[in-house]
C-alpha positions, 0 to 999 in steps of 0.5 A, spaced: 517 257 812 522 261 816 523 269 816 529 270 813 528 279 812 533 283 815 532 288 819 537 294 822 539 292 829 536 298 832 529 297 828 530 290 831 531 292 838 525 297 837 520 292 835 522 288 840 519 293 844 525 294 848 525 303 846 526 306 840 530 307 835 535 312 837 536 310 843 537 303 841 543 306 837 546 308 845 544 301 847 549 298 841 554 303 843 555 301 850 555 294 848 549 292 852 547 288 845 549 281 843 548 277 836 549 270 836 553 271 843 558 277 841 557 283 843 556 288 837 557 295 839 557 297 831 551 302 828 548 299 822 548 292 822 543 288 820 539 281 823 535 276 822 529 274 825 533 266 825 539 270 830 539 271 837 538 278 839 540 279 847 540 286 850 543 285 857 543 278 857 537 276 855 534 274 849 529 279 846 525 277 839 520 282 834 513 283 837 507 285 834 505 292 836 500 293 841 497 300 843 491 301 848 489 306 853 487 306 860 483 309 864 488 310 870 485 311 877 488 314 883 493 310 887 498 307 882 504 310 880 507 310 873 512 304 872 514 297 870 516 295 876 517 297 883 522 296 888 518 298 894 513 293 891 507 299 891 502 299 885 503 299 878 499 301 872 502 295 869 498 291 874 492 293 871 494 291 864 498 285 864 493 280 862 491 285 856 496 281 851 502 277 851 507 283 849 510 287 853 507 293 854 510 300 857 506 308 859 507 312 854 509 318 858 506 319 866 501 321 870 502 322 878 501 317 883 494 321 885 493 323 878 487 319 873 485 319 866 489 318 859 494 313 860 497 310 854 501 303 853 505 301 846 511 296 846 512 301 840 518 304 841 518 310 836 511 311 837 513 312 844 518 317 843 514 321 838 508 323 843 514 323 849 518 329 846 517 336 848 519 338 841 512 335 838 508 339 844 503 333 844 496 336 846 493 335 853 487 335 857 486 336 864 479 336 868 482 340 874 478 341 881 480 345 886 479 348 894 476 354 892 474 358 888 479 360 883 479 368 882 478 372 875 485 375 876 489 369 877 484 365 871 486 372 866 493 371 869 493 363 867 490 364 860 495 370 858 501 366 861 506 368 866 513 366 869 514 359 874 521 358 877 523 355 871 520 358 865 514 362 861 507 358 861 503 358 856 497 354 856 493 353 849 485 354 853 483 354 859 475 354 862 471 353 867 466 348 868 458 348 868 455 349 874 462 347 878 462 355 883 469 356 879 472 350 883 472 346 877 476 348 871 478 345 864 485 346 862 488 344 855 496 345 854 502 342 851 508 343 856 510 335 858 514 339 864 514 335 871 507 336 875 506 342 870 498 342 872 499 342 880 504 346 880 500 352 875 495 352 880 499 351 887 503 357 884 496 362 886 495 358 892 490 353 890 490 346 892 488 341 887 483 336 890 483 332 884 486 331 877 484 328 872 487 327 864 480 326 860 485 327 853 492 325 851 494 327 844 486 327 841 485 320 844 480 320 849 478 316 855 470 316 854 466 310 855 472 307 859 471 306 867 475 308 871 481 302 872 479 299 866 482 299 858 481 297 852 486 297 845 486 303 840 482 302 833 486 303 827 484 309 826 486 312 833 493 308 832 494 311 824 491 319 828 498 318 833 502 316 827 500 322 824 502 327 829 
């Protein structure tokens, strides 16, 4: 029996897992989406699962959502492909499904942890979005002990060149000589942990994200990943 529900073209490219719905409509708009052939550059028609959907040439289809999280480990970047032919985080997870999935976000190629992937498109742009302040933990070792004064000065806040810092918490690990620190925060700014601790002239040793909006990477070896339950998917869905 064929599938005959419609579908706004911008919900179809997002199911596709192609990206999401807002900047599927930008997509449309530039004309780099066809149905049945010709280009469509209106917003708000509507598709079937039976009509050839093609986004820059290539036919794209619905696909059934996928989310897993990976525990990356240090030496891959954070990308689908590469042209320098380094070591992708996509590497580690393509024989997980027969989807295309994509990195929620990124982690430095030096950086471990938390890593999420979805072809959910939406979900993606939800946990991405600075204005959704998406909670972040942070396992941080670093060359020296750090001072109680650059440590009260990080706790309350304080100016890098591009603006106030607010951290939610910050703590030192057990029996770690002040080397090691426990740092939670909602700022997606670029390489934002390094450069906190670089600013007081530390140098991060190791960096690991140990939980990335309330999903974490335990029981999870290094390299390896697993799909989120239903209950972790519907936590995300909630944020």
């Amino acid at each position: 029996m064929m599938d005959t529900n419609k579908y706004r073209l911008n919900q179809y490219i997002a199911k596709a897992g192609i990206t999401s719905r807002r900047k599927a409509d930008l997509l449309i708009e530039s004309g780099k989406i066809k149905i049945n052939g010709v280009v469509v550059r209106e917003l708000g028609v509507k598709v079937n699962s039976n009509d050839t959907v093609e986004y820059s040439g290539k036919k794209i289809k619905i696909e059934k959502y996928k989310y897993l999280i990976l525990n990356k480990p240090k030496g891959y970047i954070t990308t689908v492909k590469d042209e320098k032919n380094r070591k992708t985080v996509i590497d580690l997870v393509r024989k997980s499904c027969d989807e295309r999935l994509f990195p929620v976000g990124r982690l430095d190629k030096n950086t471990t942890g938390v890593l999420l992937f979805t072809n959910d498109g939406d979900l993606s742009q939800k946990l991405t979005h600075p204005k959704n302040k998406i909670e972040k933990v942070y396992h941080v070792v670093l060359d020296k002990k750090i001072k109680d004064l650059d440590y009260k000065t990080i706790q309350k806040g304080f100016f890098l060149d591009d603006g106030q810092i607010n951290i939610d918490e910050i703590k030192i690990a057990h029996n770690t000589e002040k080397k090691e620190i426990l740092i939670t925060l909602h700022s997606g700014r670029n390489r934002i942990v390094r450069r906190i601790f670089e600013f007081f002239g530390y140098k991060v040793i190791k960096l690991d994200r140990v939980i990335f909006a309330g999903i974490s990477k335990k029981k999870i070896f290094r390299g390896k990943w697993r799909f989120l339950t239903n209950r972790e998917i519907g936590f995300l869905k909630m944020k």
